[in-house]
N, C-alpha and C positions, 0 to 999 in steps of 0.2 A: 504493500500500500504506500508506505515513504518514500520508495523508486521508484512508483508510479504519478506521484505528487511533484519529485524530481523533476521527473521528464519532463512533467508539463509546465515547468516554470520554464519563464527568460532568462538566458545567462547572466542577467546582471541582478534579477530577483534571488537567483540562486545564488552568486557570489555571495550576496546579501546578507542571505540568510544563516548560508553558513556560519560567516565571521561573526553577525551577532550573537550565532549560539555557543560560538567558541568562547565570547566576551562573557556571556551569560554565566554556562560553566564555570569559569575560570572564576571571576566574581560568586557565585555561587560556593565554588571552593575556597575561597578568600574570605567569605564571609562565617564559614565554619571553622574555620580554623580559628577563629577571634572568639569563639564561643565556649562553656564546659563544657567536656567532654565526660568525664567522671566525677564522681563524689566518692571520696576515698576514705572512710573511716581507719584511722591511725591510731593505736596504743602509743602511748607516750612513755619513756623510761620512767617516770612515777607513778604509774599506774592509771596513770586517766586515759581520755581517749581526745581526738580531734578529728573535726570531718574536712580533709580537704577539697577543694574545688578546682581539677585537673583543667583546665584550658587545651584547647589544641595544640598553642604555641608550646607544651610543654609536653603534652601527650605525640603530636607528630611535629615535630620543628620541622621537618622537611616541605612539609604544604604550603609554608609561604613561597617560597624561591618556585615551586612547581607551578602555581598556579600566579605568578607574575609572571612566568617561562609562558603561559598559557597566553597570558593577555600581547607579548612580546612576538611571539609565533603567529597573530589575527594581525598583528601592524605588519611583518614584514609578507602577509598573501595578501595585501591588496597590491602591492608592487611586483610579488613574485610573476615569473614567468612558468611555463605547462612545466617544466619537469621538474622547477624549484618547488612550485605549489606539490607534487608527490611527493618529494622529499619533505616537506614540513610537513603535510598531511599524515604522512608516517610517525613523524617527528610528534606531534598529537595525541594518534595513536598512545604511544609508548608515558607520553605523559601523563595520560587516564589512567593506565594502568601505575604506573607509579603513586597518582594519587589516592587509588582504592587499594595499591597493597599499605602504601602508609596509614592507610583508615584501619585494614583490617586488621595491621597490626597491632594497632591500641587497642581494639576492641576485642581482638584473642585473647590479649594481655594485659588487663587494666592495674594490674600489680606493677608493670614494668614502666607501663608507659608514665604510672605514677612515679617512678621514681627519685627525678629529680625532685618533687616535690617534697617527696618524702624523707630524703636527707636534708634539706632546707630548712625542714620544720622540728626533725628530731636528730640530726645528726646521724643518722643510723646509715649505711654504707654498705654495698655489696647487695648482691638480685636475690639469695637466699634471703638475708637479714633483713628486707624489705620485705620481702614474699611471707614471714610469719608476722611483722607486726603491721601488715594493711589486715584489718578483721573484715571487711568489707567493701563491696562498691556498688554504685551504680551507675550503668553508663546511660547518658540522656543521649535524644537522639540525630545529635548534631554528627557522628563520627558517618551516621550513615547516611545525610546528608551528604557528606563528603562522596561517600562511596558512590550515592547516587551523581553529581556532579561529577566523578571520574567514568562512569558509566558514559556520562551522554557526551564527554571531552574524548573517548576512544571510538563512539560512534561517529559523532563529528570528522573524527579525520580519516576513517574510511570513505565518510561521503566524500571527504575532499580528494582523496585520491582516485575514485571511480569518476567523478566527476568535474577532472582539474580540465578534461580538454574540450569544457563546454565553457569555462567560465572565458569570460571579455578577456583581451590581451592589456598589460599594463598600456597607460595613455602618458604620452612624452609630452611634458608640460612645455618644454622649451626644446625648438628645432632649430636648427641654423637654416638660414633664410638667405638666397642669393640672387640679388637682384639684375638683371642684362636688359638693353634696350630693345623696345618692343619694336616689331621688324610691322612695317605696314604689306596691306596683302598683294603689294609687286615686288616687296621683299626689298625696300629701302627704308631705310631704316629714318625716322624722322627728325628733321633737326633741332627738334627741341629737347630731345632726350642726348643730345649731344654736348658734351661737356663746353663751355666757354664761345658758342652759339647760342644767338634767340630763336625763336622763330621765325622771326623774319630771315634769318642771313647773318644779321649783325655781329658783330664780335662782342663777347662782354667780359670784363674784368672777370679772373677766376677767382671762387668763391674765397673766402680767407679760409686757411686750413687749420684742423686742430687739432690739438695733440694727439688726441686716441688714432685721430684717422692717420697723421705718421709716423706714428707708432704701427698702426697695419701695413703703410706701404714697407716702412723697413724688413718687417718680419715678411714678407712677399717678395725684400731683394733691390726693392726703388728706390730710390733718391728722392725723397719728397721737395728739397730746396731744388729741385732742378725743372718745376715747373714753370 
């Protein structure tokens, strides 16, 4: 049904779409990352307890830098060319999946992923020694958020790879421009477009010249004083 929705857009609806979902995701993933991730009930060396509140930045550190990779990889396909665009597409690909193994990772392991926090707050050190004093956790459900947004960032870049040689070719904002006198249709050429002629005949002072323009005759080889 989505390949067929595909098809029937304009190359430039579908560029479109793509890069927005790519933006989406990525932000999506960005957005989780900034949120709890666990609630970690901690025994304290005196005997009490503490509940901490894991963040993503602490549970997966890696999600930031992947999912700014994310928004960074949508800037450089509106410029890329057909076989740049499969190579980023790919490139995508491989970043969902990094995104959903960093999610699942926390979420196998909410012990681990707790555990800078949990040296921070009791000083306690090493993945055993955390692993008996977290008494408990909860994980909310941002981590799968995440996993959801690496879902749709590894689907996104298969579209883009099946579908890099429909999108529009980049557009050259600035072209070099070469201008020649325009030949009349006996093929003489008219004398107004000739340098130090009016139209009438006449002779006219040549124009005063400026620096950029002899600065191009030099680099072309001419003597500009020798007008």
């Amino acid at each position: 049904m989505a390949t067929e929705s595909a098809k029937r857009m304009s190359p430039r609806r579908l560029k479109l779409v793509l890069l927005l979902t790519i933006l989406g995701a990525s932000a999506l993933a960005m957005l989780a990352w900034t949120q709890v991730w666990v609630h970690a009930e901690v025994g304290l060396p005196d005997a009490g307890t503490q509940v901490l509140q894991i963040d993503g930045a602490i549970a997966a550190p890696a999600l930031t830098a992947l999912a700014l990779s994310g928004f960074a990889l949508a800037g450089a396909l509106t410029i890329a060319g057909r076989l740049i665009r499969i190579v980023l597409g790919a490139l995508e690909v491989l970043l969902g999946f990094s995104v959903f193994l960093a999610a699942f990772l926390a979420v196998s392991d909410p012990s681990r992923a707790s555990a800078a926090a949990v040296t921070a707050a009791t000083g306690i050190a090493g993945h055993e020694s955390i692993a008996l004093s977290v008494l408990g956790t909860i994980v909310t459900p941002w981590p799968f958020v995440a996993m959801g947004a690496a879902v749709i960032m590894a689907a996104t870049g298969v579209a883009v790879v099946l579908t890099s040689g429909r999108w529009p070719g980049p557009t050259r904002k600035y072209q070099a421009v070469r201008f020649e006198p325009v030949a009349s249709p006996d093929g003489s050429v008219p004398a107004s477009t000739l340098s130090g002629r009016a139209p009438g005949g006449s002779t006219e002072e040549p124009a005063p010249s400026d620096s950029v323009g002899d600065w191009d005759d030099l680099s072309r080889g001419d003597d500009p004083t020798a007008r």
